[in-house]
Backbone as CSV, one residue per row, in Angstrom:
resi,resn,N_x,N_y,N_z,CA_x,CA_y,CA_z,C_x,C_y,C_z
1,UNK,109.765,110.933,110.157,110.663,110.877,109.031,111.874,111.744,109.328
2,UNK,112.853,111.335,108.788,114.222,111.947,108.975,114.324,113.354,108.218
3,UNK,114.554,114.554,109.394,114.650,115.640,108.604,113.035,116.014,108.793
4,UNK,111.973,116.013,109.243,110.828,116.362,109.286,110.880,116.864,110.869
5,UNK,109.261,117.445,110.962,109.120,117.503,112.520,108.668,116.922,113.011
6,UNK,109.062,116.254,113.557,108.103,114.559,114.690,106.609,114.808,115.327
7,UNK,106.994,114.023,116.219,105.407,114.541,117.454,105.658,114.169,118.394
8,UNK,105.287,114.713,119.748,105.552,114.796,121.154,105.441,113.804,121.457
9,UNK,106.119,113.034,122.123,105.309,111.498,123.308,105.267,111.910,124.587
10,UNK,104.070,111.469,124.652,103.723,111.533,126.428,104.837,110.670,127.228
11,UNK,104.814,109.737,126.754,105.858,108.562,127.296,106.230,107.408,126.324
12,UNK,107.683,106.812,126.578,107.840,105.987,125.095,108.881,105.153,126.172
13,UNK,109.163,104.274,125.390,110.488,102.870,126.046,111.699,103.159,125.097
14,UNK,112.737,103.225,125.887,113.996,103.248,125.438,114.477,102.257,125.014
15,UNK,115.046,101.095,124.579,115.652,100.015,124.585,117.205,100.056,124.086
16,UNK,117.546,99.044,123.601,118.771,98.688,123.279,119.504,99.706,122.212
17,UNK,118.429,99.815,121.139,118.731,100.693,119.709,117.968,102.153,120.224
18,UNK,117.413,102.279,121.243,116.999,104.166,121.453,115.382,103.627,121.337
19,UNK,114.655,104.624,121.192,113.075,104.556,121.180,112.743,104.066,119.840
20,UNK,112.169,103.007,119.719,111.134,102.572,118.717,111.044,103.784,117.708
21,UNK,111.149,103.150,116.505,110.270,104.140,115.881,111.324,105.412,115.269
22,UNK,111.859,105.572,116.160,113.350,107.004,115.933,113.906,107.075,114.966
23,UNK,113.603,107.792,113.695,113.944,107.515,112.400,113.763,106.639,111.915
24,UNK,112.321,105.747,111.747,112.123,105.034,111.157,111.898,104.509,109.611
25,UNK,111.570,106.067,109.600,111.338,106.302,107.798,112.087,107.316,107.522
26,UNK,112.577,107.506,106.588,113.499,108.142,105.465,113.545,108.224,104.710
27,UNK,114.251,109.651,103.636,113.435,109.530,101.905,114.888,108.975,101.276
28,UNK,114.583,108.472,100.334,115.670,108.193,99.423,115.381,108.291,98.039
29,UNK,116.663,109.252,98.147,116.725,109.691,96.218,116.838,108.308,95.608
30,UNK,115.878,108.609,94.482,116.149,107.148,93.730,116.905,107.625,92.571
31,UNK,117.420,108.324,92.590,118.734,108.660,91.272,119.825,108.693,92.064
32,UNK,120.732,108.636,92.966,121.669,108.227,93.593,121.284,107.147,94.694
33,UNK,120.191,106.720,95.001,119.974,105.692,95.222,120.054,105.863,97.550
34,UNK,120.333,107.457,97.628,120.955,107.606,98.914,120.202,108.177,99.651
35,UNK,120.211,108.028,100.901,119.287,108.568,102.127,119.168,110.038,101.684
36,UNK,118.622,110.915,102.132,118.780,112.330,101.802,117.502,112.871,103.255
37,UNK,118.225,114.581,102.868,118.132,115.093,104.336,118.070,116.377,103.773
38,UNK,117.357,117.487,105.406,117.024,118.693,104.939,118.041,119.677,104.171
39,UNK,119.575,118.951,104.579,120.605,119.685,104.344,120.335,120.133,102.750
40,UNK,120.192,119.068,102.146,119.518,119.051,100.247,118.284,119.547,99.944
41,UNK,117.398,119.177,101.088,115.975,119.710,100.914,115.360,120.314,101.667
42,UNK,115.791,121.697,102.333,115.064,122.465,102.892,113.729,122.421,103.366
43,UNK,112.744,122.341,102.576,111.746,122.353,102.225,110.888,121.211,103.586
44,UNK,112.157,120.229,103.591,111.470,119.080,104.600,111.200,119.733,105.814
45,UNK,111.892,120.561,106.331,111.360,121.270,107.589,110.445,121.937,107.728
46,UNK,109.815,121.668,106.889,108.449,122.421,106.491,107.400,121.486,106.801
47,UNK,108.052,120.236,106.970,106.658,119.270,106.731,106.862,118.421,108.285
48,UNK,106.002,117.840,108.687,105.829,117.296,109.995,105.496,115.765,109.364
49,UNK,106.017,114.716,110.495,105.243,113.021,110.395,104.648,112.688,111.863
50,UNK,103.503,111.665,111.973,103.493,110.959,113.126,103.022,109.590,112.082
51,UNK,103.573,108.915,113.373,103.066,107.231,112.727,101.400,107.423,113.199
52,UNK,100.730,106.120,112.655,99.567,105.805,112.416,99.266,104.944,113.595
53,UNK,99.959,104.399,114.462,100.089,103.636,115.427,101.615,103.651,116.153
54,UNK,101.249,102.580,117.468,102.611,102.911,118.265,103.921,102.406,117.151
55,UNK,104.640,102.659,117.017,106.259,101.685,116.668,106.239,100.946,117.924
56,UNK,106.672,99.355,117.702,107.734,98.766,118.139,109.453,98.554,117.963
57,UNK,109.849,97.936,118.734,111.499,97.709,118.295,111.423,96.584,116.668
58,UNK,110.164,95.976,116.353,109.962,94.795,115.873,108.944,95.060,114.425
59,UNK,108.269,96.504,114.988,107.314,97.119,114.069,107.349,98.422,113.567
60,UNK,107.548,99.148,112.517,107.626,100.372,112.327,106.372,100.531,111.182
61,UNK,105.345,100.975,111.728,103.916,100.973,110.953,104.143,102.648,110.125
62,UNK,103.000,102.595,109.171,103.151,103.708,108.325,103.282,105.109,109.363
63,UNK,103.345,106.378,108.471,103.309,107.822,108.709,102.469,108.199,107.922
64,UNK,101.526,109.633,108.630,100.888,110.173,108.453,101.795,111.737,108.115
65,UNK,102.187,112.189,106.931,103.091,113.142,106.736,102.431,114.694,106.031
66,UNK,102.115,115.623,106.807,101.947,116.834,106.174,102.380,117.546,105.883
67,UNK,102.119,118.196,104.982,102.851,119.001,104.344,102.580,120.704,104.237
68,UNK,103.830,121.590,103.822,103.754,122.778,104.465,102.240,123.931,104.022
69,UNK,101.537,123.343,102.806,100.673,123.409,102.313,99.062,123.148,102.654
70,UNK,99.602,122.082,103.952,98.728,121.556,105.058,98.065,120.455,104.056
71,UNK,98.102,120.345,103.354,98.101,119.022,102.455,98.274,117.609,103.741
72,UNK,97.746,116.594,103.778,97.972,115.464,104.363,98.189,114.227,103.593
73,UNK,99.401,113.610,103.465,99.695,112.006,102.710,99.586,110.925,103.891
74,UNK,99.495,110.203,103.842,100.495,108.581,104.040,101.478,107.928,103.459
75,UNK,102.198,107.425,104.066,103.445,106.689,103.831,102.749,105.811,102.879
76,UNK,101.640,105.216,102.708,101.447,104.036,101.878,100.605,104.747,101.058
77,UNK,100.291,106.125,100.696,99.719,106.207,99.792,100.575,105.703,98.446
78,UNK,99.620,105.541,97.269,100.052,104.823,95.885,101.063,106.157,95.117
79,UNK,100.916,107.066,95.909,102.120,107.970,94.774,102.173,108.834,95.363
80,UNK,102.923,108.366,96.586,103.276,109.093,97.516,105.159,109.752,96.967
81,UNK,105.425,108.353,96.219,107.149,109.007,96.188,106.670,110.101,95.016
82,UNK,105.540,110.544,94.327,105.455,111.659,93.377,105.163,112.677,94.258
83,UNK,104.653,113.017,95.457,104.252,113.725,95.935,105.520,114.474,96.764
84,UNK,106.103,113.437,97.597,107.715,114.179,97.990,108.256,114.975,96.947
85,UNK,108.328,114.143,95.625,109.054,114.331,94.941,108.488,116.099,94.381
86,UNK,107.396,115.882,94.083,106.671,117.606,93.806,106.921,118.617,94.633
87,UNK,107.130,118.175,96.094,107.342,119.200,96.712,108.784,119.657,96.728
């Protein structure tokens, strides 16, 4: 996730658009409706993502996102945007 701390790759494919996967997910305020970043929310550098599987150029599968609390979500959990949002 954009603004989080990633996870290491042993090895990954570069392509046309950069590595799979490379900012694939991102939060967006739903009251301005706009990408948003640690610059606004500090707090995100606090929290780490890895996906759940590889990304493709074609596939960007969920994140596994923890939090500084050591708390663990998913991207597809059911209230997950309450949970960003709490923190």
């Amino acid at each position: 996730m954009k603004s989080m701390s990633g996870e290491q790759l042993a090895d990954c494919t570069v392509g046309k658009q950069g590595i799979p996967g490379d900012r694939g997910w991102a939060l967006r305020d739903e009251t301005t409706g706009e990408i948003t970043n640690a610059k606004r929310f500090p707090v995100l550098m606090q929290c780490s993502a890895k996906y759940l599987e590889p990304p493709t150029s074609e596939f960007i599968p969920n994140a596994e996102i923890r939090f500084p609390d050591g708390t663990v979500v998913q991207s597809d959990d059911s209230d997950i945007n309450k949970k960003l949002s709490d923190l």
